[in-house]
Structure formats: C-alpha cells, structure tokens
N, CA, C and O atoms as a printed pandas DataFrame, in Angstrom:
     atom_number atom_name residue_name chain_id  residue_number  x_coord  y_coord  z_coord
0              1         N          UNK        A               1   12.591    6.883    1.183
1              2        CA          UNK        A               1   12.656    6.400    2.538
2              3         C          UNK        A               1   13.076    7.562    3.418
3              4         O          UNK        A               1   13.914    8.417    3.132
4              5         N          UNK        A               2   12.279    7.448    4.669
5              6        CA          UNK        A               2   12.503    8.920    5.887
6              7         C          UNK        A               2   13.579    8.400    7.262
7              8         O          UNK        A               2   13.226    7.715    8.222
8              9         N          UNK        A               3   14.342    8.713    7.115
9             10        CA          UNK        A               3   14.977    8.413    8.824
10            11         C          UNK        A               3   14.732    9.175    9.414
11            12         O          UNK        A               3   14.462   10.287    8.959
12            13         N          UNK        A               4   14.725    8.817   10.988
13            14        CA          UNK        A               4   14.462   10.215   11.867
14            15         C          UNK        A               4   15.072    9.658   13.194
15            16         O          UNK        A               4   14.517    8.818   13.903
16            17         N          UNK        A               5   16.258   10.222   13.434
17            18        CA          UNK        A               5   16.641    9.665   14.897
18            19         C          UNK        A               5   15.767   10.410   16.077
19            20         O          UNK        A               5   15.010   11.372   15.942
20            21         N          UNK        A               6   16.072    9.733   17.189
21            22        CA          UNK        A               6   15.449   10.530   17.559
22            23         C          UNK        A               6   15.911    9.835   19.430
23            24         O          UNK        A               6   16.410    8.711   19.475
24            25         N          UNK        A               7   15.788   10.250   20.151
25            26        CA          UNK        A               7   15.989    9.674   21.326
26            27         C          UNK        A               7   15.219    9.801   22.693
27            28         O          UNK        A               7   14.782   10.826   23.217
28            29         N          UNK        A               8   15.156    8.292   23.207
29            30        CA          UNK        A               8   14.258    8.097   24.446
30            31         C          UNK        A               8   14.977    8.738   25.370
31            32         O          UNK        A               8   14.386    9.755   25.734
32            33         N          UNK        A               9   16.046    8.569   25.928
33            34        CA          UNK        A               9   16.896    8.867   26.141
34            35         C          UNK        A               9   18.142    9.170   25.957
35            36         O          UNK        A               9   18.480    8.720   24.862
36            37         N          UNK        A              10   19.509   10.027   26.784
37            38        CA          UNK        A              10   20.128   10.006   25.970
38            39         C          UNK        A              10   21.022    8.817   26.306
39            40         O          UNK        A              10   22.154    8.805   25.823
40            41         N          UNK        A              11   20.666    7.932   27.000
41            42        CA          UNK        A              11   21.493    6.752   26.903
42            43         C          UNK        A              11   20.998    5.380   25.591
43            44         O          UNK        A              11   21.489    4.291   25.294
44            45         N          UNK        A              12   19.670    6.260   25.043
45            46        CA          UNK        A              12   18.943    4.978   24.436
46            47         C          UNK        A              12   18.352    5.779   23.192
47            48         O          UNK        A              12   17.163    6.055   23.034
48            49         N          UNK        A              13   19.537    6.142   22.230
49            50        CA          UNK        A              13   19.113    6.429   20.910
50            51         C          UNK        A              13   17.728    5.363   19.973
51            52         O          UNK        A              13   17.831    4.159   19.739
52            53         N          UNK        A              14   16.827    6.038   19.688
53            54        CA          UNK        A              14   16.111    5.336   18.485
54            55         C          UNK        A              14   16.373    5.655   17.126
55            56         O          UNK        A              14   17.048    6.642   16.830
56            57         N          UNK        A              15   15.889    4.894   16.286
57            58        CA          UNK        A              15   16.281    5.133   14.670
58            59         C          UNK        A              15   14.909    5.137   14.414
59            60         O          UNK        A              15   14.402    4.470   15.316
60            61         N          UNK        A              16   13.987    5.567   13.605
61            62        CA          UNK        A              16   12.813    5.632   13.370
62            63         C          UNK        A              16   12.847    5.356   11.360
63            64         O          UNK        A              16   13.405    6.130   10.582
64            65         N          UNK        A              17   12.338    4.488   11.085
65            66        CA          UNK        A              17   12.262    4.373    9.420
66            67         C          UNK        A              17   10.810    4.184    8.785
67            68         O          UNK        A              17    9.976    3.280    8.830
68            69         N          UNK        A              18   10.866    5.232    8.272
69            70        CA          UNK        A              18    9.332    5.168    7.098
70            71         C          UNK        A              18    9.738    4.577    5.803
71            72         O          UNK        A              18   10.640    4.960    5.058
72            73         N          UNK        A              19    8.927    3.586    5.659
73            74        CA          UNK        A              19    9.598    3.404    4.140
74            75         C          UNK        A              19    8.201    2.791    3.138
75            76         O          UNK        A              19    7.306    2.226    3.766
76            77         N          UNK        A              20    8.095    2.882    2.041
77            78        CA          UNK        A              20    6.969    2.210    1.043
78            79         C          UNK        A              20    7.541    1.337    0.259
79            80         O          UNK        A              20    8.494    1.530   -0.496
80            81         N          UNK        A              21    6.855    0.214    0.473
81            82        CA          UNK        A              21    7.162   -0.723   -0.613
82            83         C          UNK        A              21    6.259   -1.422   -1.178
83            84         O          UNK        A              21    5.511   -1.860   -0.304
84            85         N          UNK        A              22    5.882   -1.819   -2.415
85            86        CA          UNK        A              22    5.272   -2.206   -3.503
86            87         C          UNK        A              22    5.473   -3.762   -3.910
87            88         O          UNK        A              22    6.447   -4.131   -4.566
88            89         N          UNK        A              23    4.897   -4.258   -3.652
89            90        CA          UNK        A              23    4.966   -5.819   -4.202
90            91         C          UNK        A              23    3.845   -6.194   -4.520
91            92         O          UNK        A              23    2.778   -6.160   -3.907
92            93         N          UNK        A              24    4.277   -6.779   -6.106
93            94        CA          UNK        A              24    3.755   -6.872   -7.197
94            95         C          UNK        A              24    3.268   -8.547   -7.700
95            96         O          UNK        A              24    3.536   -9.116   -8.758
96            97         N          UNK        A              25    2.367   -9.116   -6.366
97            98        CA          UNK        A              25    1.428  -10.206   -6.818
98            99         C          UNK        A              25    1.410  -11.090   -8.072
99           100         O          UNK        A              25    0.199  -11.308   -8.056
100          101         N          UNK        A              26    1.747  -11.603   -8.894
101          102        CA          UNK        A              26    0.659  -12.660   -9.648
102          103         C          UNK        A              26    0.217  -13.202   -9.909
103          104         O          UNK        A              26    0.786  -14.266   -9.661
104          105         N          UNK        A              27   -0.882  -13.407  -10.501
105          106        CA          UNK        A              27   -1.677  -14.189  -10.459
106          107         C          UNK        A              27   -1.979  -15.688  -10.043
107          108         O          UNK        A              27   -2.976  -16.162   -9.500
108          109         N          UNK        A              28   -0.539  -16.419  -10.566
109          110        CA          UNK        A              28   -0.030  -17.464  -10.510
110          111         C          UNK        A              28    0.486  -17.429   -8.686
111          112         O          UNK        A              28    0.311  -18.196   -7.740
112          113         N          UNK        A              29    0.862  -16.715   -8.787
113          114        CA          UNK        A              29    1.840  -16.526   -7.481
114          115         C          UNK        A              29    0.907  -16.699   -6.259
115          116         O          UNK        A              29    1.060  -17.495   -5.333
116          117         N          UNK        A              30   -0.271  -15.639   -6.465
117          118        CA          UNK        A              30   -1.594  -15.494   -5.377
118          119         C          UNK        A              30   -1.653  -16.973   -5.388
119          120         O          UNK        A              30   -0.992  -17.490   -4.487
120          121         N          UNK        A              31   -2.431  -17.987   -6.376
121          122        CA          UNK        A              31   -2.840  -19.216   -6.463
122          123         C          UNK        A              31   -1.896  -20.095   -5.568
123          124         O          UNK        A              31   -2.268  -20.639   -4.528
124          125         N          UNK        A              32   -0.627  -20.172   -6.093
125          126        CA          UNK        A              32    0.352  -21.265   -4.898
126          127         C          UNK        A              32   -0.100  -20.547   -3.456
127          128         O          UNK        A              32   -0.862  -21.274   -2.818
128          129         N          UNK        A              33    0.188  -19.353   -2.850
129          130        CA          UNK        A              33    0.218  -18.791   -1.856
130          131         C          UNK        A              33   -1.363  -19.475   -1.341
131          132         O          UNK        A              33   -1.356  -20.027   -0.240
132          133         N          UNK        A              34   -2.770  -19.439   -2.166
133          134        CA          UNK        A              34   -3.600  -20.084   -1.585
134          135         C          UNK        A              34   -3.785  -21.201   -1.320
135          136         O          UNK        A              34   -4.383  -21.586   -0.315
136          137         N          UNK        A              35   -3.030  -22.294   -2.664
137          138        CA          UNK        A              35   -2.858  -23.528   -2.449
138          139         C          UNK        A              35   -1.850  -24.145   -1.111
139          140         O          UNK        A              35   -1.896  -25.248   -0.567
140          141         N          UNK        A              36   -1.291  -23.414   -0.943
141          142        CA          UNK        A              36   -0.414  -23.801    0.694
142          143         C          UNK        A              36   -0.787  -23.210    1.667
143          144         O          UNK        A              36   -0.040  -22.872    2.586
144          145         N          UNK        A              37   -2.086  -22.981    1.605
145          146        CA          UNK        A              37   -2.433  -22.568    3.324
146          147         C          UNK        A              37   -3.335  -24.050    3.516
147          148         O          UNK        A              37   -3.681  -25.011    2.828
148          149         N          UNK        A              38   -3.458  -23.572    4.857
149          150        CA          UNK        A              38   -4.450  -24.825    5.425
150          151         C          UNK        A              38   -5.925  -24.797    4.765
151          152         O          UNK        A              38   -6.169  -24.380    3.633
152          153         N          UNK        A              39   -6.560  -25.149    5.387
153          154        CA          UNK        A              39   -8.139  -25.429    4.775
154          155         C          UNK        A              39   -8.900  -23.929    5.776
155          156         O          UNK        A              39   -9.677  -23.154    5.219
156          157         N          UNK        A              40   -8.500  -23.766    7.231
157          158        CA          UNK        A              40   -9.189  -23.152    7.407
158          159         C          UNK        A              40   -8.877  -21.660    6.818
159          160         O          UNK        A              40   -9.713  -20.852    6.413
160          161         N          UNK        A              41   -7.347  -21.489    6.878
161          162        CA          UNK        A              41   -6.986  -19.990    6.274
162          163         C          UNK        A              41   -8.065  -20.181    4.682
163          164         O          UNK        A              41   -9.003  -19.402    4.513
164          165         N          UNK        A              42   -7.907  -20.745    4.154
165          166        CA          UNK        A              42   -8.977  -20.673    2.320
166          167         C          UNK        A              42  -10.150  -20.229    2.495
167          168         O          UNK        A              42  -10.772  -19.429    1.797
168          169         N          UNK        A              43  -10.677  -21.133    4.117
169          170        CA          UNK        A              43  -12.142  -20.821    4.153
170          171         C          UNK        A              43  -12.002  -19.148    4.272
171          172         O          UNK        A              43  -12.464  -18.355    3.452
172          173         N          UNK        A              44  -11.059  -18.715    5.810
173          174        CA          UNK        A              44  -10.945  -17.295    5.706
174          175         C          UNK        A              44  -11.060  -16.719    4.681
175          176         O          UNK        A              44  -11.969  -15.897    4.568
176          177         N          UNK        A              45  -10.149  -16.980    3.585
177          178        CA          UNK        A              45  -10.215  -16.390    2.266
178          179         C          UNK        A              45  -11.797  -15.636    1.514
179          180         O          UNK        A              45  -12.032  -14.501    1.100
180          181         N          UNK        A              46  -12.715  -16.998    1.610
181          182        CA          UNK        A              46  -13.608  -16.792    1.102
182          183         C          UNK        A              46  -14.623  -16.041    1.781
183          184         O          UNK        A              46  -15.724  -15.655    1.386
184          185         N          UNK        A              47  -14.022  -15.905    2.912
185          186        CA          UNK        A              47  -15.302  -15.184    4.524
186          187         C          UNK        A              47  -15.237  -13.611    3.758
187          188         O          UNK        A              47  -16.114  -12.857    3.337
188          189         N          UNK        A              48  -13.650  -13.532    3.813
189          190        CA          UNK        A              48  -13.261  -11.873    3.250
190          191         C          UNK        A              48  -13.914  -11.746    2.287
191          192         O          UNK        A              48  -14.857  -10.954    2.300
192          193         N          UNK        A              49  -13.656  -12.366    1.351
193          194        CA          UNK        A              49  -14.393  -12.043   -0.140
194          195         C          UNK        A              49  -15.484  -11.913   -0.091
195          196         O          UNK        A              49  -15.684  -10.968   -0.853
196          197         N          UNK        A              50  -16.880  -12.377    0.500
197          198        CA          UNK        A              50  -17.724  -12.006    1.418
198          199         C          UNK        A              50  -18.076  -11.056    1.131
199          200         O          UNK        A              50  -18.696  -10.572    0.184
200          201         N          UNK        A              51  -17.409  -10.563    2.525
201          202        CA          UNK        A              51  -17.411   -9.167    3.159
202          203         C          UNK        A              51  -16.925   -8.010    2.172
203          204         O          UNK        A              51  -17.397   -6.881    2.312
204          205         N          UNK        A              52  -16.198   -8.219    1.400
205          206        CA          UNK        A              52  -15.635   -6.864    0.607
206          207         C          UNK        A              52  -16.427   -6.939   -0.935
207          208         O          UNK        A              52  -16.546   -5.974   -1.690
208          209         N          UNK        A              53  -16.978   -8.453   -1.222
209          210        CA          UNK        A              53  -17.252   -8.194   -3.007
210          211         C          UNK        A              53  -18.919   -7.732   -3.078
211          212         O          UNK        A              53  -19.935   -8.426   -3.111
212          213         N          UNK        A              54  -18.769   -6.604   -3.084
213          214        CA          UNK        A              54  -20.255   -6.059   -3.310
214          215         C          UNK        A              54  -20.971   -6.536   -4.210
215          216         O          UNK        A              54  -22.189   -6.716   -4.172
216          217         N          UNK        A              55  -19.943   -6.853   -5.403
217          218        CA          UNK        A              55  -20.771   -7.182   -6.459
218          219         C          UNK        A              55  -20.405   -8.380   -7.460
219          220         O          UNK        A              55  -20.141   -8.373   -8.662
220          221         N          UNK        A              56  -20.501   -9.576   -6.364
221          222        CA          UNK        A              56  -19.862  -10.840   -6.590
222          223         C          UNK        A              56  -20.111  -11.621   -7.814
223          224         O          UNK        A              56  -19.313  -12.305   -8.456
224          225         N          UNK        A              57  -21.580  -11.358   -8.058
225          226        CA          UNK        A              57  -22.284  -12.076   -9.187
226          227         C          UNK        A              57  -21.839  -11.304  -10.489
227          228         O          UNK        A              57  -21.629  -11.918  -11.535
228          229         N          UNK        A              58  -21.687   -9.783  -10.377
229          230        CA          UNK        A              58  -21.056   -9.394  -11.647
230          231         C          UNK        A              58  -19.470   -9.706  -11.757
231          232         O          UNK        A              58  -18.965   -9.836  -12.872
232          233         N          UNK        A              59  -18.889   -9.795  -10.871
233          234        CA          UNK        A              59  -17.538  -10.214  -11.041
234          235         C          UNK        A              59  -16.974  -11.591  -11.842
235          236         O          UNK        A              59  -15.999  -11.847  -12.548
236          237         N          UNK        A              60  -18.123  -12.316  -11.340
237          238        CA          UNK        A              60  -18.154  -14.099  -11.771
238          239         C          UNK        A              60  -18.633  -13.851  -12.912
239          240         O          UNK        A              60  -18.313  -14.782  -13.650
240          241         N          UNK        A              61  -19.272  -13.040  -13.494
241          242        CA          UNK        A              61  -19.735  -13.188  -15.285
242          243         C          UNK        A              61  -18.297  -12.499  -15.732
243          244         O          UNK        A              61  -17.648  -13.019  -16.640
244          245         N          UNK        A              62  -17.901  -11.498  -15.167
245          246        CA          UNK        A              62  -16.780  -10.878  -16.179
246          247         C          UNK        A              62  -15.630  -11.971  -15.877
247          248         O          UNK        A              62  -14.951  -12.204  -16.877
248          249         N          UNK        A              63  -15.379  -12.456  -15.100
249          250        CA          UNK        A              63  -14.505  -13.678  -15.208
250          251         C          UNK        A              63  -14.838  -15.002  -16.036
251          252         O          UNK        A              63  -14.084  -15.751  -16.657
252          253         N          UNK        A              64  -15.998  -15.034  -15.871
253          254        CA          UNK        A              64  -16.257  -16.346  -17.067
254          255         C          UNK        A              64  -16.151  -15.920  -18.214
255          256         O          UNK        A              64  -15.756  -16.733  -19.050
256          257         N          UNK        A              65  -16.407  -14.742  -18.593
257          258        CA          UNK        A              65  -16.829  -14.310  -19.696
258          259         C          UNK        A              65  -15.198  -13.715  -20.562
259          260         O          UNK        A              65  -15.038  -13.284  -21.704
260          261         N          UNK        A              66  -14.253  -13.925  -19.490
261          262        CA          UNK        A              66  -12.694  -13.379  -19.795
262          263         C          UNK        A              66  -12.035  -14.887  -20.706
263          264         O          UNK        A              66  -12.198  -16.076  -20.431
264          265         N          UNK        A              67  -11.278  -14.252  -21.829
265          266        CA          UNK        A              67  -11.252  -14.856  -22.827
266          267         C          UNK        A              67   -9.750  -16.324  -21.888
267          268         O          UNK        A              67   -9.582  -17.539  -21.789
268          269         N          UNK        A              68   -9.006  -14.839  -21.408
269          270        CA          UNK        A              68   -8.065  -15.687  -20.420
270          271         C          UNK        A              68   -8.275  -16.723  -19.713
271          272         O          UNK        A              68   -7.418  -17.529  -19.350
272          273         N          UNK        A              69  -10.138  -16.767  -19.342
273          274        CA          UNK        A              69  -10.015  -18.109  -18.348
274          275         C          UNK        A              69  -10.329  -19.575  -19.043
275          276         O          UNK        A              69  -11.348  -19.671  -19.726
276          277         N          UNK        A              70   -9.581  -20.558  -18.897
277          278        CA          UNK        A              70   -9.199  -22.095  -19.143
278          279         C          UNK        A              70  -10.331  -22.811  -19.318
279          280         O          UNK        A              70  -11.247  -22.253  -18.713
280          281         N          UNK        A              71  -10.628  -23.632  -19.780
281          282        CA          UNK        A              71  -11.581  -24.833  -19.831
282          283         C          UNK        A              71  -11.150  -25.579  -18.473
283          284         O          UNK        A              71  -12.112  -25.989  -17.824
284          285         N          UNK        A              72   -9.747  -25.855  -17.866
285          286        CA          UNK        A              72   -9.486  -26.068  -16.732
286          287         C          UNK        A              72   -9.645  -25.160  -15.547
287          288         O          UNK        A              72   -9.894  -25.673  -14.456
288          289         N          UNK        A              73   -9.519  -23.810  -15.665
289          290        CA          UNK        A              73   -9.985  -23.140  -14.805
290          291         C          UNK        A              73  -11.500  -23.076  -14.756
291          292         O          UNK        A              73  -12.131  -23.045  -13.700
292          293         N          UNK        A              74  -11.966  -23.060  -15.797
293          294        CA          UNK        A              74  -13.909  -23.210  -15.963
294          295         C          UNK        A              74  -14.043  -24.368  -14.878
295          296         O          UNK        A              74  -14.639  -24.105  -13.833
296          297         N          UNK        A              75  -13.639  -25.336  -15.032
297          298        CA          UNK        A              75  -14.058  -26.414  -14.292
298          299         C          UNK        A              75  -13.463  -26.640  -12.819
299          300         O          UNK        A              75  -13.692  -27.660  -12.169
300          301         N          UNK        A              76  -12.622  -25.505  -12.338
301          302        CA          UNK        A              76  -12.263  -25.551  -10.909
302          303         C          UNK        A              76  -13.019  -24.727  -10.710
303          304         O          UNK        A              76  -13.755  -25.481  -10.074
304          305         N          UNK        A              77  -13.610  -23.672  -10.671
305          306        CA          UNK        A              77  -14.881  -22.925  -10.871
306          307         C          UNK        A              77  -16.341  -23.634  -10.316
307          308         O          UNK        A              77  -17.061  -23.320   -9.368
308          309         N          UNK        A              78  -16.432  -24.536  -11.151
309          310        CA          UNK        A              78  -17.918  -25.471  -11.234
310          311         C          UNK        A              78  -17.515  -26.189  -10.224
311          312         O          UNK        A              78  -18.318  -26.373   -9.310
312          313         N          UNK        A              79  -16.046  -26.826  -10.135
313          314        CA          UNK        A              79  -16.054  -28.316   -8.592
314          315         C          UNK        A              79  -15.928  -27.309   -7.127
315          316         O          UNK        A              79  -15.972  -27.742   -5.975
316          317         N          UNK        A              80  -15.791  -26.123   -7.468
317          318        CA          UNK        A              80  -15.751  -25.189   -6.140
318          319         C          UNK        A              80  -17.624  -24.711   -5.842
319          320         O          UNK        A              80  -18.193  -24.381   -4.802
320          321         N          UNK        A              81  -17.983  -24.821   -6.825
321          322        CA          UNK        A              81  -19.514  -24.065   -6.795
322          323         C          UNK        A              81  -20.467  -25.776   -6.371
323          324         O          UNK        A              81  -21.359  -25.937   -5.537
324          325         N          UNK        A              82  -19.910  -26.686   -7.197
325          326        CA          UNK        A              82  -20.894  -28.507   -6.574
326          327         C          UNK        A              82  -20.413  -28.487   -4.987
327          328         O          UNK        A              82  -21.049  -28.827   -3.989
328          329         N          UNK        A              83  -19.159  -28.003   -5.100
329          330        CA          UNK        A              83  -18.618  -28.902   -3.132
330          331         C          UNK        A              83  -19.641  -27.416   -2.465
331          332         O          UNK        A              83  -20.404  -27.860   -1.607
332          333         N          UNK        A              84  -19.748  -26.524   -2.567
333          334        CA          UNK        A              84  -20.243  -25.888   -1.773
334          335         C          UNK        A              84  -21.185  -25.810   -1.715
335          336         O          UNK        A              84  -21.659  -24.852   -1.104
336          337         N          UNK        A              85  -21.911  -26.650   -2.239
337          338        CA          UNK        A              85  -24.036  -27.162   -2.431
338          339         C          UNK        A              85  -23.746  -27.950   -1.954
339          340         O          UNK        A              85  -24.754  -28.264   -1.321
340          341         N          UNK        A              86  -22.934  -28.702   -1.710
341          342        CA          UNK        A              86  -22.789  -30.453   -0.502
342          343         C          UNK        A              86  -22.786  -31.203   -1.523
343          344         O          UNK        A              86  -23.247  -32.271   -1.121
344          345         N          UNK        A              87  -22.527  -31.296   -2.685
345          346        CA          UNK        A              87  -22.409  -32.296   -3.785
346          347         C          UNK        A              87  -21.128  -32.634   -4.181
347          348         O          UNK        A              87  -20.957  -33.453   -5.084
C-alpha cells in the first residue's frame, strides 16, 4: 500500500491511498450473489456474457463435459436453455 500526502491547500491537507486488493470469489459464493439480485440485474448478467464469451459454445461443452458438474446442475442448465426458447 502507497500513501502520499499531499495538499490542496495549506489549510486543506489530502491523504492520497493506493492500495490492491484481491478477493477471492467462489463458486458457490458467485451463485448466491446471482441468486439475490433481481431478475433484471441476471438478465444483465447474461447481456455481459454475451458480449465477452467469444467462444460460448465451446465453453458449454467443456462444462458439460466437467466431471464436477451435477445431474442437478445438468438440469438447471437444460430449464435455463427450455425457458429461453419460450417453453
């Protein structure tokens, strides 16, 4: 971490702080954090993902294809892929 005083004046000292910090997501954790937003922040969710997953269709095979994912997660998967055909 950097301090740097520094002043607007000299009646009106500033403190200036650089600092990095690292927080460490998981998996589980992301999921509640999505499950408690509203409906439209999720949709956001999925606008981004969008926009950034170049390569969406290979991502969805290496995730199905991950030994880690659930017969219950398989199937939140499939009721996310029917509601978004209008079924």
């Amino acid at each position: 971490m950097k301090a740097i005083t520094t002043e607007i004046d000299k009646h009106h000292p500033r403190l200036e702080i650089t600092s990095t910090l690292q927080i460490i997501v998981s998996p589980e954790h992301l999921a509640e954090l999505f499950w408690n937003m509203e409906s439209a922040e999720q949709a956001l969710v999925f606008n981004h993902l969008a926009e950034i997953a170049h390569s969406l269709p290979m991502q969805l095979q290496f995730i199905t294809d991950s030994e880690e994912l659930s017969a219950e997660g398989r199937g939140v998967m499939r009721l996310i892929g029917e509601y978004s055909n209008g079924n």
